[in-house]
C-alpha positions in Angstrom: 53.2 -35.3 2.8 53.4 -35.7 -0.9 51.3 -32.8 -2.8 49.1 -35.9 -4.5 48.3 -36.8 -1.3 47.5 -33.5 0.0 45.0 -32.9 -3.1 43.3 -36.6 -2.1 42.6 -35.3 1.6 41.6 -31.7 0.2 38.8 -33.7 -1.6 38.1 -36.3 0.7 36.8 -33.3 3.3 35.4 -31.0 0.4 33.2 -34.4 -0.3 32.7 -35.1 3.0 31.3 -31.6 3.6 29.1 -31.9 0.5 27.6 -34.9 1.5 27.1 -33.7 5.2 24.8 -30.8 3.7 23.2 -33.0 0.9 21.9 -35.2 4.5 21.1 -31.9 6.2 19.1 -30.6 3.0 17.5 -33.9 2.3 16.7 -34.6 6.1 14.9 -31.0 6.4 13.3 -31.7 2.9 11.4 -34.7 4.6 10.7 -32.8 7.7 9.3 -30.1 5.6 7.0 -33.0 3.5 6.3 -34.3 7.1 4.8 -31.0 8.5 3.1 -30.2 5.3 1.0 -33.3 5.2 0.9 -32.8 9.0 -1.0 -29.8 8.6 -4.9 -30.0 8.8 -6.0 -26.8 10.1 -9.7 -26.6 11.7 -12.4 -24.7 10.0 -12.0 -21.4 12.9 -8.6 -21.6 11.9 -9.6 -20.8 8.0 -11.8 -18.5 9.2 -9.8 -16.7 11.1 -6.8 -16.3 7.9 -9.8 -15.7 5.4 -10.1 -12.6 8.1 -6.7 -11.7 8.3 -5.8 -11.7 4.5 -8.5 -9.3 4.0 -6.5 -7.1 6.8 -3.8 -7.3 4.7 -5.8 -6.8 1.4 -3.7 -10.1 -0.2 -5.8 -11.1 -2.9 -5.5 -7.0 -4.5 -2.0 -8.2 -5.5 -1.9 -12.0 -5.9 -4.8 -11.9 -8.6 -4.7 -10.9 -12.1 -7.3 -8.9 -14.0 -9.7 -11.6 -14.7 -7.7 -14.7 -13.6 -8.3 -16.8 -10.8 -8.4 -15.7 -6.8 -4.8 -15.4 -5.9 -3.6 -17.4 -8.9 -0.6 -14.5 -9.2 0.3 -13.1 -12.4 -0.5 -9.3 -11.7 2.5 -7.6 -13.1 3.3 -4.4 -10.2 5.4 -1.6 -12.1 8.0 -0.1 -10.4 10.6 2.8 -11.4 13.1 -0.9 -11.6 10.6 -2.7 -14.0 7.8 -5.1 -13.5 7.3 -7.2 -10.6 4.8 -10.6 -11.1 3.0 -11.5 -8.1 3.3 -15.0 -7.3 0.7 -18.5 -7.2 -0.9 -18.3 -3.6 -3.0 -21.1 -4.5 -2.5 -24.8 -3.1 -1.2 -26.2 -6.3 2.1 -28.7 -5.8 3.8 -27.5 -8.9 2.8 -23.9 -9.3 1.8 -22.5 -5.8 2.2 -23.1 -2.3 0.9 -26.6 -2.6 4.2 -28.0 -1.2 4.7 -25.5 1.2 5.1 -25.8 4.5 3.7 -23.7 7.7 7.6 -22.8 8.3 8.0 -22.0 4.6 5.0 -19.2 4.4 6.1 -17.6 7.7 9.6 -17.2 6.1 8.1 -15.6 3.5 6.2 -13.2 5.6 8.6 -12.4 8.2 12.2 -12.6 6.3 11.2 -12.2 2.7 12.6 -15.5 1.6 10.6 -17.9 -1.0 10.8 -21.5 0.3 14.1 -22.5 -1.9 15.7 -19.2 0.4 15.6 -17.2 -2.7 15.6 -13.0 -1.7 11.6 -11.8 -2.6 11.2 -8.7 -4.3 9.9 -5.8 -1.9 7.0 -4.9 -4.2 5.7 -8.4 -1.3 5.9 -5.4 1.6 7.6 -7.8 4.1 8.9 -4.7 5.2 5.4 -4.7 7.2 4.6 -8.5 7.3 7.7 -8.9 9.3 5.8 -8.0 12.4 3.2 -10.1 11.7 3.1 -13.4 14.3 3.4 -16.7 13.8 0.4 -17.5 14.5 -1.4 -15.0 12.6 0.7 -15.8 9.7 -0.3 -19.9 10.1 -3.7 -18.6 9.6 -3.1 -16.8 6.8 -1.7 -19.9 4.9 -4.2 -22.5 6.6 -6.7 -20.1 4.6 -4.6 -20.2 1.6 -5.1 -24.1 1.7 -8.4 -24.2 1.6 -8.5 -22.4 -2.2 -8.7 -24.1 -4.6 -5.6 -25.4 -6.7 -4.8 -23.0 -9.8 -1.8 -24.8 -11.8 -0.6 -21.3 -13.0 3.2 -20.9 -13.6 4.9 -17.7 -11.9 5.9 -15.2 -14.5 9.2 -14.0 -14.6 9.8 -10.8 -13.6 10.7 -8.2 -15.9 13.9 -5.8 -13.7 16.4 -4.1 -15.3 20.0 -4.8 -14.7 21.4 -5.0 -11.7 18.1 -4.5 -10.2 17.1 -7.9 -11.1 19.8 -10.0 -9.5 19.7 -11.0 -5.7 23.1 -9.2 -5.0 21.5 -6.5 -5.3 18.8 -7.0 -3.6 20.9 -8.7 -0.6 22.2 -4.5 -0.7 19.1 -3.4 -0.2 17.9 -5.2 2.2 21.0 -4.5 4.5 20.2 -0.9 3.7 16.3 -0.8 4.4 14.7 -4.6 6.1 15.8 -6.1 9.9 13.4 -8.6 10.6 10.9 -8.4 13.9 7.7 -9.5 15.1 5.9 -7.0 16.4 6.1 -5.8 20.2 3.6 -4.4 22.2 4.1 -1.1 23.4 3.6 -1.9 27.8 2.7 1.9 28.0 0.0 2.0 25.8 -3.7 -0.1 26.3 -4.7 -3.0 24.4 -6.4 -1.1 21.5 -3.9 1.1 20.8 -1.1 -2.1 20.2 -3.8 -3.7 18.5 -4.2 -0.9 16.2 -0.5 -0.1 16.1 -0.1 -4.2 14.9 -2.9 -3.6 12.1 -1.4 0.0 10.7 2.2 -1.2 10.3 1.9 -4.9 10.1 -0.8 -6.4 8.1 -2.1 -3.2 6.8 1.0 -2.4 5.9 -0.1 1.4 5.6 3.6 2.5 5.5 4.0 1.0 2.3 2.3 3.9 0.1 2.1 6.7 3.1 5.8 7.1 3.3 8.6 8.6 1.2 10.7 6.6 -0.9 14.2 7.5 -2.0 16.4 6.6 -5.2 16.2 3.4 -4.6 12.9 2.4 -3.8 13.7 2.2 0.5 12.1 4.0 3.1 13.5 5.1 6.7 11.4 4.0 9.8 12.0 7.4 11.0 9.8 9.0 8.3 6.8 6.1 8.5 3.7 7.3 7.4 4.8 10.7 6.4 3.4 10.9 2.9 4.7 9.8 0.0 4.1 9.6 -3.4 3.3 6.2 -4.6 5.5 5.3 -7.2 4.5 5.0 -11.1 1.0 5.6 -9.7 0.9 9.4 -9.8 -1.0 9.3 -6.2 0.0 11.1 -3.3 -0.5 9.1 -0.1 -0.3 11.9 2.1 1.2 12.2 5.4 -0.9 10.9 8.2 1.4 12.1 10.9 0.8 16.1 9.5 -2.4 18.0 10.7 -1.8 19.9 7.6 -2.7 16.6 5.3 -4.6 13.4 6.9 -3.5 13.7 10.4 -6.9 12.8 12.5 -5.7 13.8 15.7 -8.6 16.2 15.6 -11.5 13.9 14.6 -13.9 11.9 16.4 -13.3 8.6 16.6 -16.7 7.6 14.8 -15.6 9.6 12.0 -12.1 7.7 11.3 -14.3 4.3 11.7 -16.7 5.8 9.2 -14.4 6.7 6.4 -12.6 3.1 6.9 -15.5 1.2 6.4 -17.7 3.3 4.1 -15.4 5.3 2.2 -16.8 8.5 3.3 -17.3 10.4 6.2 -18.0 14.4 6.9 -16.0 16.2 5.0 -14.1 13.5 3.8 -14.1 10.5 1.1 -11.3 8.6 -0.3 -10.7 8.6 -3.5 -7.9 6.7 -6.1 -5.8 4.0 -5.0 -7.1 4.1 -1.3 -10.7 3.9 -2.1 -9.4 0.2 -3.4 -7.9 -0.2 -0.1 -11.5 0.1 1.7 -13.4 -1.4 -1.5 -11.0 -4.4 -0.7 -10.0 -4.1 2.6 -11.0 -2.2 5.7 -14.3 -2.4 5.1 -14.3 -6.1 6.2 -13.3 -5.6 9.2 -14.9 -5.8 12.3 -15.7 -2.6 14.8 -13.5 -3.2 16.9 -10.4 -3.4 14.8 -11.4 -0.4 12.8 -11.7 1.5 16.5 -7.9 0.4 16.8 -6.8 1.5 14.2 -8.7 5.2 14.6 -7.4 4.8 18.4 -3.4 4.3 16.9 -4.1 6.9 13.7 -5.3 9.5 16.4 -2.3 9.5 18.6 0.5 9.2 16.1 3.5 11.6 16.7 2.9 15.1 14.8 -0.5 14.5 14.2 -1.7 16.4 16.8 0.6 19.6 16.4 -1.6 22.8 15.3 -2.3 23.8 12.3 -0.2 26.9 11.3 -1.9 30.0 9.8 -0.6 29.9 6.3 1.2 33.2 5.0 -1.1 34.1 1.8 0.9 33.1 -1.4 2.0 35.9 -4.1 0.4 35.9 -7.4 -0.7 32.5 -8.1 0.9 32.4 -11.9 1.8 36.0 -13.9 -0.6 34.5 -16.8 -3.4 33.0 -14.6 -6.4 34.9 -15.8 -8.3 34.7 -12.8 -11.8 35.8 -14.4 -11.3 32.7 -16.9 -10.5 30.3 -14.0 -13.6 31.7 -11.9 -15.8 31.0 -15.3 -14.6 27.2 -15.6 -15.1 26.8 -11.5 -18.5 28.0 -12.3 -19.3 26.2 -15.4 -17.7 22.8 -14.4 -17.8 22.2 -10.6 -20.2 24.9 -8.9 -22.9 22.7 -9.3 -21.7 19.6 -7.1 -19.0 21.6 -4.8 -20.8 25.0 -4.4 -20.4 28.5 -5.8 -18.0 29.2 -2.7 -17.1 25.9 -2.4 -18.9 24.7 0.0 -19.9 20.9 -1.0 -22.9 19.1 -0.8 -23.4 17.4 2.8 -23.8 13.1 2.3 -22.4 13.6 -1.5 -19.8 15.9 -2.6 -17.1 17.1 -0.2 -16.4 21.0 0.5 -13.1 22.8 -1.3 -13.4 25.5 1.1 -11.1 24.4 4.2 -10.3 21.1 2.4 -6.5 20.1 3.2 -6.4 17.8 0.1 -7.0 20.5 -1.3 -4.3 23.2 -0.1 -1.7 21.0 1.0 1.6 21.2 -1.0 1.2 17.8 -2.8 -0.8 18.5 -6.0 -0.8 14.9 -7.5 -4.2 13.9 -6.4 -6.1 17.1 -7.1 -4.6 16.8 -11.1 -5.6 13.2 -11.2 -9.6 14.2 -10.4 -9.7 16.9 -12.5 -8.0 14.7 -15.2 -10.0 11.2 -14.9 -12.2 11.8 -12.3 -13.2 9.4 -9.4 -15.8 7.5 -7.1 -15.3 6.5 -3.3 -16.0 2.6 -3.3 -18.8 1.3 -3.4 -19.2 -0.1 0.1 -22.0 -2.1 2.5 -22.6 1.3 4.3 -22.0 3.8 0.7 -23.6 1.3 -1.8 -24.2 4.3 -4.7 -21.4 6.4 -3.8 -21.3 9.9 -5.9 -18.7 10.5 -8.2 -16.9 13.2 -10.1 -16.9 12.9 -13.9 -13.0 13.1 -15.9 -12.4 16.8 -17.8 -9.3 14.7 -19.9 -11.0 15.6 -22.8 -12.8 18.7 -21.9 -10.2 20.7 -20.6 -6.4 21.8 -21.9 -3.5 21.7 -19.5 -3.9 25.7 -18.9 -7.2 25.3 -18.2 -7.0 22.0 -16.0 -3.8 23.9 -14.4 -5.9 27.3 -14.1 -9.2 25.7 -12.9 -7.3 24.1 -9.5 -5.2 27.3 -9.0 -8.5 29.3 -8.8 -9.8 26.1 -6.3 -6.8 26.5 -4.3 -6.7 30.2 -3.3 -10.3 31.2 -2.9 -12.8 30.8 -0.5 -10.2 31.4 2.3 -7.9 28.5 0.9 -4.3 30.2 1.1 -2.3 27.4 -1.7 0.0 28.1 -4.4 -0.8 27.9 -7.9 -0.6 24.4 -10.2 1.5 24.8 -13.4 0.3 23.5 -16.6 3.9 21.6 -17.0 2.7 19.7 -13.7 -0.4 19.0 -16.0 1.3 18.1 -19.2 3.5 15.0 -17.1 0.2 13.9 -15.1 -0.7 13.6 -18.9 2.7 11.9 -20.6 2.7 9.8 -17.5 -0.8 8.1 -17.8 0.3 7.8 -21.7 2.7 5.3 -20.6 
């Protein structure tokens, strides 16, 4: 065979093949307009999504300070750059307007937009995986009934070579397999129902788990504690007795602090009190018992708290008359003179494992800008703790929670100021 003729049957096939998938594209593209315009959705199948995205706090992300319900455009820092969330409203051009049913679950259970394009993980598909189809056609059926926002998606603003898919094809071999959630046949109803709310559409693992170099986490380490990234909170571990394991607790009392913000003993405070302001709150009883039902039996969290060997000196310049003075002067009146709280309004920091655990994040970032538990349906006028930013120095901010974290029977090691001075630099920016 001549090699002109050979080039004419090499293109022959390579156009023959290009056609073939031109058909195969255009021939889903009209099945995809077919079952978009298909879709009419009943009004218990709104109401059950409207339900569902508040389980999975959607609209925290997906709307802008001051822009329209899930109209996107909230830019999410992460250590890579800035990710934009994207138009969740029913508009053709900007949003999920021509979307179909198929298209969202891809979304939610592959992290893939509707062209196939990767998604960023800041969209924790990591979790939404195991959310189920039918759930997810909720979800979107509730998405449909917003109204239309025509509000272009931002571009997203990731350094080099974080912002090409390459890259993120990597890390998703490294760190996401697809999977719908399966019940565990050992355990009751409750407890799968709980375990399908924690690590599926509550997504918990997202901020309570560690995070390495490159933004991944290992399902072996799920709900661990982590530190949330560019946030400055500490999510801590809810698998450790030693931080928010609730093995211990009541039942009632897990309920509580989900859907009131505050319990005995305990309140929630920074990014989590957004999570129940937003969130749990909403839901119903009976989810919230699932959830407390899953939470109580997680692995580790019911393993003994250790007696804790009393630390050294907590810092060779810590001038622990000083310290005792600012305690007295600045907290004594809300927390106690031994620390000791005030039932129904400020927690005890005697005993208080947000206090003593190892993690000091959270404790500099109350001292620093202060904090309320949401205001909930069952804590309307929640109590708060005023911000010492201007008040206080580093060496007194770092001084003052030393003091906090080794008296009244607490048994922690001492904050530096340095740990102060980046809480500080790190707001700054």
């Amino acid at each position: 065979m001549k090699t002109t003729s050979r080039w004419a049957l090499g293109i022959a096939v390579l156009a023959a093949g290009a056609a073939a998938v031109i058909w195969a594209l255009n021939v889903q593209g009209e099945a995809d307009v077919r079952a978009t315009a298909a879709f009419a959705p009943t009004d218990s199948l709104i109401a059950r999504g409207a339900y569902l995205a508040r389980a999975g706090n959607c609209m925290a992300c997906h709307t802008a300070r001051g822009g329209a319900s899930y109209a996107g455009g909230l830019g999410i820092p992460t250590p890579f750059g800035t990710v934009f969330t994207s138009n969740l409203t029913p508009d053709a051009n900007t949003g999920i307007g021509s979307w179909s049913p198929a298209h969202f679950w891809r979304a939610m259970h592959n992290g893939r937009s509707k062209s196939g394009r990767l998604l960023y993980p800041a969209f924790p598909y990591t979790s939404y995986t195991q959310v189920t189809r039918e759930d997810s056609d909720a979800i979107f059926a509730y998405l449909r009934s917003q109204p239309a926002v025509n509000q272009p998606n931002r571009p997203h603003a990731l350094d080099f070579p974080f912002s090409s898919q390459a890259a993120l094809a990597v890390w998703r071999a490294l760190y996401f397999k697809p999977g719908v959630f399966q019940p565990n046949t050992s355990r009751d109803a409750e407890w799968n129902r709980g375990a399908y709310l924690v690590n599926g559409l509550g997504h918990c693992s997202a901020c309570h788990s560690p995070r390495d170099a490159l933004g991944g986490s290992r399902q072996s380490l799920a709900l661990a504690g982590g530190l949330i990234p560019m946030q400055n909170w500490y999510a801590p571990s809810l698998t450790s007795a030693h931080e928010a394991g609730v093995a211990d607790w009541d039942r009632e009392r897990i309920v509580q602090l989900l859907q009131t913000g505050v319990a005995p003993g305990a309140s929630v405070s920074g990014p989590m009190a957004e999570v129940v302001l937003r969130s749990t709150q909403h839901l119903t009883a009976q989810d919230l018992g699932a959830m407390a039902n899953y939470l109580k039996a997680l692995p580790g969290a019911s393993a003994p708290l250790e007696k804790i060997a009393a630390p050294g000196p907590a810092s060779p310049s810590l001038d622990t008359v000083k310290t005792a003075k600012l305690y007295e002067q600045h907290c004594a009146q809300c927390h106690g003179a031994q620390g000791e709280g005030i039932a129904h309004a400020y927690p005890p920091l005697a005993g208080n494992r947000a206090v003593t655990m190892d993690a000091t994040d959270n404790l500099v970032q109350m001292v620093l800008n202060g904090g309320f538990a949401p205001a909930t349906k069952g804590n309307p006028r929640p109590f708060g703790m005023p911000p010492f930013v201007l008040v206080l120095d580093d060496s007194e901010v770092a001084g003052l929670i030393s003091h906090i974290r080794s008296s009244w029977g607490n048994q922690a090691g001492a904050v530096t100021p340095l740990e102060v001075t980046r809480a500080r630099s790190n707001q700054a920016h």
